[in-house]
ROBALO-240853 format. One line per 2 residues: number of its first residue (from 0); for each residue x, y, z of C-alpha. Coordinates in steps of 0.2 Angstrom, whole numbers. Layout:
// residues N
NUM	X Y Z; ...
// end
This chain:
// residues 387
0	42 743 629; 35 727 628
2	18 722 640; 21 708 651
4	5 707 655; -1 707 637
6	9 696 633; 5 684 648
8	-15 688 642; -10 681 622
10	-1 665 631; -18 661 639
12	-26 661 623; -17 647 617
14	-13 639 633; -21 636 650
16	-3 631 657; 7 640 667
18	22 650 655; 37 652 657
20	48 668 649; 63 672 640
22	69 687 630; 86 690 620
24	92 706 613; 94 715 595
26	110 719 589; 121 734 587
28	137 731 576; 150 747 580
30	159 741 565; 164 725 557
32	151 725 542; 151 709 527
34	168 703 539; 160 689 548
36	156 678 532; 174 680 527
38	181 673 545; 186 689 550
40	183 704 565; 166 713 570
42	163 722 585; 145 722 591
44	137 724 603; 119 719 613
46	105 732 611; 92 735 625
48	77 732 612; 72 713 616
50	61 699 609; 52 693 622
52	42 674 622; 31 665 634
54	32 646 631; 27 631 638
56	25 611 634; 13 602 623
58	10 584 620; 4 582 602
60	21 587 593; 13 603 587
62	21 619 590; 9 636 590
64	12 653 589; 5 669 591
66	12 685 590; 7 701 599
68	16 714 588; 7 706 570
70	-8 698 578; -6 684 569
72	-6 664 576; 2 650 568
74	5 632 571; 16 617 563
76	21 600 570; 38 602 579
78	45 585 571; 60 586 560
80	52 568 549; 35 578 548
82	37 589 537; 57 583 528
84	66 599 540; 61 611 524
86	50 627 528; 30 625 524
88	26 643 530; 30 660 526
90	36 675 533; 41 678 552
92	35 659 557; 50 654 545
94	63 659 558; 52 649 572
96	48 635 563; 66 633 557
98	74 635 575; 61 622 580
100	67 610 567; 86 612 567
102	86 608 585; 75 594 582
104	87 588 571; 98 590 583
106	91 579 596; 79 592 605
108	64 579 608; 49 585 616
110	29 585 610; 28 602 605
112	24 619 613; 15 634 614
114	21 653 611; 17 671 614
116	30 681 605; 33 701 608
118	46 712 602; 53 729 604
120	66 727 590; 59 733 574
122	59 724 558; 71 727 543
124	81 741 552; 98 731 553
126	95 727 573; 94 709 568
128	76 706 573; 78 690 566
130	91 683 578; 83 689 593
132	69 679 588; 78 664 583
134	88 664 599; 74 667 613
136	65 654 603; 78 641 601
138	82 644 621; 64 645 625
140	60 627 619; 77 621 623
142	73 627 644; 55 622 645
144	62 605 637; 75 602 651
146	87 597 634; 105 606 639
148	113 614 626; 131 624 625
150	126 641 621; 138 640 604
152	129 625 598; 113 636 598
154	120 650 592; 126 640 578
156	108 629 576; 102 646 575
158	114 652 560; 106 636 553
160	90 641 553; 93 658 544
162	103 646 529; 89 633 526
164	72 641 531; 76 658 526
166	90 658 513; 99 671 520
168	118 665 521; 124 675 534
170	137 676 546; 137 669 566
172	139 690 573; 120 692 577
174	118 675 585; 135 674 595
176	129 692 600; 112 687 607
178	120 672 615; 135 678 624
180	132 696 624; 137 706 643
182	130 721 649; 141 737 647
184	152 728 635; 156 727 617
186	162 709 608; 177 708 598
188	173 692 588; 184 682 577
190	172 676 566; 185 663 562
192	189 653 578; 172 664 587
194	182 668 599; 175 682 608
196	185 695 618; 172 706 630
198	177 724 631; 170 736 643
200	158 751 636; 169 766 644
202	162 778 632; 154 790 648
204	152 805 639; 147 796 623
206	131 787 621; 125 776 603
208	111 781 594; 102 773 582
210	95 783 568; 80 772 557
212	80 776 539; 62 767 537
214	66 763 520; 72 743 515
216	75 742 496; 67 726 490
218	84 719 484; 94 718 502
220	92 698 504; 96 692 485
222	112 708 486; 118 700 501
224	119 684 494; 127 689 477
226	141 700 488; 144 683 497
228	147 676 480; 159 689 475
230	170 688 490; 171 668 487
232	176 669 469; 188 685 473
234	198 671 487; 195 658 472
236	207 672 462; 218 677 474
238	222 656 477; 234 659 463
240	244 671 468; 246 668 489
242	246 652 497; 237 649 512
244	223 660 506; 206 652 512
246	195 667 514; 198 685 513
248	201 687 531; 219 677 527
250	223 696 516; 231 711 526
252	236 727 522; 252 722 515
254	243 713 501; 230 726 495
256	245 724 481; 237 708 475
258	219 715 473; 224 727 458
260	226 710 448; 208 705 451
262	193 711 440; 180 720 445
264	169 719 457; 179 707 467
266	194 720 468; 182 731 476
268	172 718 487; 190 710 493
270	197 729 498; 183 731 509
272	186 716 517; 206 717 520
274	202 737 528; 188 734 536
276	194 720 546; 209 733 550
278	198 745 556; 190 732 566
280	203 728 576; 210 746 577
282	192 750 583; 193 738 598
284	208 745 602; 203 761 603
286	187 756 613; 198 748 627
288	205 765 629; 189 777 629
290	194 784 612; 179 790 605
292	189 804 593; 198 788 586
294	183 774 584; 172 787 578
296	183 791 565; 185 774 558
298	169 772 561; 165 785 546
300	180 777 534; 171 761 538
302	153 772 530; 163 775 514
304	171 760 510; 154 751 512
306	147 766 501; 161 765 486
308	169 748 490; 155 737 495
310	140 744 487; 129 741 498
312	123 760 505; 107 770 499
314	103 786 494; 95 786 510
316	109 780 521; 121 790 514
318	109 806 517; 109 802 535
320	128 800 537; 131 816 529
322	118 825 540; 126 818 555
324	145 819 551; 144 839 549
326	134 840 566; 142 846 581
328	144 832 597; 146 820 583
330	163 809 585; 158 797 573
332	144 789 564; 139 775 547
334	128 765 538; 125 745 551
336	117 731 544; 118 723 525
338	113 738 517; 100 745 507
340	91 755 519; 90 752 539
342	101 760 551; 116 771 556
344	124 769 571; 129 786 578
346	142 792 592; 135 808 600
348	141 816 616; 124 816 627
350	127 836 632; 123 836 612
352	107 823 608; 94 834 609
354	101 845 595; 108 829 584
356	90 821 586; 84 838 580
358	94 839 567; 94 823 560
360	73 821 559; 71 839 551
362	87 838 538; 81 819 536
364	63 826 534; 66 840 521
366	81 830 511; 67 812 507
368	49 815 515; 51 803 528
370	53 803 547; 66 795 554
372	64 783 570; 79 788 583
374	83 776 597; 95 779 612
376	102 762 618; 114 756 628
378	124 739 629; 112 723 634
380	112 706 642; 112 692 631
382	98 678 631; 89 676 647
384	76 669 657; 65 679 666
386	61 680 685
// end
């Protein structure tokens, strides 16, 4: 749990004005994975991990930075025509300085601020740290500021940021998720229109665990982008034989047909999509009527297909979901995130979590040497300020 009062202690570090603070949340996908860069369905959800930052104004158009969790401080000039909106740091102060700019380029105009960042969702396990930052930032300046913004447009300035200053092109689900996100609810987004449909989290008997690999192979971000690639040239291929096809959410199930004419690995990549955003749907579905039986079950075909279809698993990954589909008060379980390492997202029946977490950390333990990092959580508020 994050320290207020630390954190409050850090701000005064920096600043001797008064902060004010904001927090918005990690995110949990129940299934929907590689959909939302093809415009089609995922179903996440708000985790109760949070990015917390205490902010305040400036007047000399810098914008510094300190974080709690890295004890590291940072500091570049908030203006857009400074610095030609292109990222002159490294690592985590990318996603800050990139929100910074992007709104600024936007129309934000203020004369900087000062920030004391603190986080409760870990890095690199698939929880999207990075848009938890990038939103509580973005609102941060945007409240302290008094510039009014539609929630969308930041979740979008936000997606931005993640494209230009990081050069990861993903999807909208983690910042729509941080934005919009309601407590005790799931999201069915369509990644298309984002539209989002809010589903109550009925699952009583059920509750979601995370299960932390702590691995992260190095190639993640550069697979991510190539699996991008593939599904773009695999719609480029499938133009030629359907009309109307502008990305492989435009495919259903009657056209898995069409992919056996498609080399490989687009044939492969494409399947993925077209089921995936099948069981997507299905899964909401089965949400909205308590089913645990049933979204669990998809839930483990939507493991496999990411294993054999996608490619994007790890010996590690698929480790842990065996471990935990044989286990007893498990109705469902899979790998979350963009692969590689991180996460699965587990549903155990709460009369069986201390026997799954038990299980899980020794057969984890014994199969790879490491320890794995288990986190109950439950469905979360999106971006907020603090009372």
């Amino acid at each position: 749990m994050v320290d207020l009062q630390k954190l409050r202690t850090a701000f005064a570090e920096l600043s001797a004005a008064k902060p004010r603070f904001f927090s918005a949340p990690g995110r949990v996908n129940l299934i929907g994975e590689h959909t939302d860069y093809n415009d089609g369905f995922v179903l996440p959800m708000a985790a109760n991990l949070r990015t917390f930052v205490a902010a305040a104004l400036r007047e000399d158009g810098q914008v510094r930075v300190t974080s709690l969790d890295l004890n590291e401080t940072s500091s570049f000039f908030a203006s857009a025509e400074v610095d030609n909106l292109q990222p002159d740091t490294k690592g985590w102060t990318r996603y800050i300085q990139g929100i910074t700019r992007t709104l600024v380029a936007a129309g934000l105009s203020f004369g900087g601020a000062d920030l004391a960042i603190a986080s409760e969702v870990p890095i690199g396990a698939g929880l999207s740290s990075s848009a938890a930052l990038e939103i509580s930032v973005g609102f941060a300046l945007t409240e302290i500021a008094g510039f009014g913004i539609d929630p969308l447009d930041l979740a979008l300035a936000a997606r931005e940021a993640e494209h230009v200053f990081v050069g990861t092109k993903s999807g909208l689900m983690d910042q729509l998720t941080a934005t919009f996100a309601r407590e005790d609810h799931a999201m069915l987004i369509d990644c298309r229109s984002n539209e989002i449909t809010q589903i109550p989290m009925r699952l009583q008997a059920t509750t979601v665990v995370i299960c932390d690999t702590n691995v992260k192979h190095a190639l993640v971000s550069s697979a991510y982008n190539e699996r991008r690639r593939e599904c773009e040239s695999a719609v480029e291929l499938l133009r030629e034989k359907k009309a109307g096809v502008n990305a492989l959410r435009d495919l259903g199930l009657q056209d898995l047909c069409l992919l056996a004419e498609l080399p490989e690995p687009e044939r492969r990549r494409a399947r993925h999509v077209v089921t995936e955003n099948e069981r997507t749907t299905q899964a909401a579905s089965a949400l909205l009527a308590n089913n645990a039986v049933e979204l669990g079950l998809l839930m483990m075909k939507s493991h496999e297909s990411l294993r054999d279809d996608f490619e994007v698993s790890c010996p590690e990954l698929d480790i842990m979901f065996e471990l935990a589909r044989n286990h007893e008060g498990v109705a469902g379980t899979r790998m979350m995130g963009g692969g590689f390492g991180g996460c699965t997202i587990n549903l155990v029946g709460r009369e069986s979590l201390d026997a799954f977490t038990e299980h899980i950390t020794n057969g984890y333990q014994q199969a790879t040497g490491l320890i794995p990092s288990i986190h109950v959580v439950r469905a979360d508020r999106g971006v907020s300020e603090l009372s």
